[in-house]
C-alpha positions in Angstrom: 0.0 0.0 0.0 3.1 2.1 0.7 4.4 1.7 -2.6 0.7 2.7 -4.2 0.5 6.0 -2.2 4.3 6.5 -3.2 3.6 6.5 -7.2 0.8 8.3 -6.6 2.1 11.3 -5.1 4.4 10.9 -7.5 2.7 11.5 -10.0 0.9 13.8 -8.6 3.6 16.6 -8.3 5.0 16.2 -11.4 1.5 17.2 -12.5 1.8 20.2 -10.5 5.1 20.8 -11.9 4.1 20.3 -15.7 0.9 22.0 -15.0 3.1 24.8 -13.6 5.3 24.6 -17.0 2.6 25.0 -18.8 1.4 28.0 -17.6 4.7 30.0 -17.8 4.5 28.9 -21.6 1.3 30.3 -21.7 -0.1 26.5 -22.5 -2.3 25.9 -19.7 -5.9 27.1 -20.6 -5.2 29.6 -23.0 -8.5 30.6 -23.4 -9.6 30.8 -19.6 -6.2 32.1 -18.4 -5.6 34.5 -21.8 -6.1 37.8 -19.9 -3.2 36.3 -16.8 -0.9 34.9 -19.3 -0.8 38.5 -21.2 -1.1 40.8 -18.2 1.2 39.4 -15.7 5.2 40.4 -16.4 7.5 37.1 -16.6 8.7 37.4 -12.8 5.5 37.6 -11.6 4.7 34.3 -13.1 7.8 32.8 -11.9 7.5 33.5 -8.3 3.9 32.2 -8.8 5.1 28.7 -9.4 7.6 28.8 -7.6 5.0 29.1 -4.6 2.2 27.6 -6.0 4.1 24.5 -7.5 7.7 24.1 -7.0 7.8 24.2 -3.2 4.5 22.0 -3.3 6.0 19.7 -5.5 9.4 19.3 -4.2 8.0 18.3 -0.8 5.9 15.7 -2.1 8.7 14.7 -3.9 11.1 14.5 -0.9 8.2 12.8 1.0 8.2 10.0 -1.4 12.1 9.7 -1.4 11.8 9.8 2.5 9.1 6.8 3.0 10.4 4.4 0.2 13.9 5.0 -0.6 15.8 6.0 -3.9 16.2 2.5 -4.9 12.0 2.9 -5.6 11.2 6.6 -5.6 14.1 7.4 -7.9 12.9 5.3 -10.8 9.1 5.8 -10.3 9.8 9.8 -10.6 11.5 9.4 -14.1 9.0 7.1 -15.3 6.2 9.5 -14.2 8.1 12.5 -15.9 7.9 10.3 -19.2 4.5 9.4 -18.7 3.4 13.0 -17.9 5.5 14.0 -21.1 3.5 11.5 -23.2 0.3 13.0 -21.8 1.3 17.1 -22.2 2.0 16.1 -25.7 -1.1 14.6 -26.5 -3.0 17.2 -24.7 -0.8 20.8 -25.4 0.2 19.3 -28.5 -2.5 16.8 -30.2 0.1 14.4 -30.7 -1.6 11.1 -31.4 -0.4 8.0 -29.7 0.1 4.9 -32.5 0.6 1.4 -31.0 4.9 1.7 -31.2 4.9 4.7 -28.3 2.1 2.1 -26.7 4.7 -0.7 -26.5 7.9 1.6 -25.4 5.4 2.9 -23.0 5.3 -0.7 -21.9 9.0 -1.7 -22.1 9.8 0.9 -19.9 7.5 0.6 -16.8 8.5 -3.7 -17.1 12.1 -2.4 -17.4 11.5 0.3 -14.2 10.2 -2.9 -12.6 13.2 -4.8 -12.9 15.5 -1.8 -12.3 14.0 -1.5 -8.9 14.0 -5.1 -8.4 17.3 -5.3 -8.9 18.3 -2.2 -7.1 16.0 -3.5 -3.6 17.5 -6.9 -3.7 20.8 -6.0 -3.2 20.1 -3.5 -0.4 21.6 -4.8 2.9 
C-alpha cells in the first residue's frame, strides 16, 4: 500500500510541476487564463510557481524519497516525468499515440520494474 501511495504522489507533483510549465509557456488554458498569461510580467509568473508549484511539489517529492527509498522513488519519478511527457503532448500538443509509443510505454515501466527489483535486492 506504501508503494501505491508512493507512485501516486508521485505523479501527482509532477502534474503540479508540468501544469506549472505549462502555464509559464502560456499553454495551460489559454482561453480561460488569456487575460493572466498577457497581463502578468514574466517574474510575476515565476514567483507564482515557484510558490504555488515548485515548493508543493518538491515536498511531495522528498516525501516520497523519505518513505520508500531512492532504490524505488528514484525510478518511479522518471518514469512518471515520461509518462506526464506523453500526456502534455497529447494534450498541449495533439500528438496522437500509434501502437509503437504504446509498447515503449510498456518496455519501460517492465524495465523500471526490474531496475528497482534489482536495485532492492541487493540492499543490505
Amino acid at each position: 500500500m506504501l508503494f501505491i501511495k508512493t507512485i501516486l504522489l508521485l505523479a501527482f507533483a509532477q502534474a503540479l510541476i508540468y501544469a506549472g510549465v505549462c502555464f509559464l509557456s502560456g499553454q495551460l488554458l489559454p482561453n480561460t487564463l488569456a487575460s493572466v498569461h498577457s497581463g502578468l510580467p514574466l517574474w510575476i509568473k515565476l514567483l507564482l510557481f515557484s510558490l504555488m508549484v515548485s515548493v508543493p511539489a518538491n515536498l511531495i517529492i522528498s516525501k516520497g524519497f523519505r518513505e520508500t527509498g531512492p532504490s524505488f522513488a528514484g525510478v518511479v519519478y522518471v518514469i512518471c516525468g515520461i509518462i506526464g511527457s506523453v500526456i502534455v503532448s497529447v494534450l498541449v500538443d495533439g500528438v496522437v499515440v500509434r501502437w509503437p509509443t504504446g509498447i515503449a510505454l510498456a518496455v519501460m515501466i517492465l524495465s523500471a520494474w526490474f531496475t528497482i527489483v534489482s536495485l532492492r535486492s541487493t540492499l543490505p
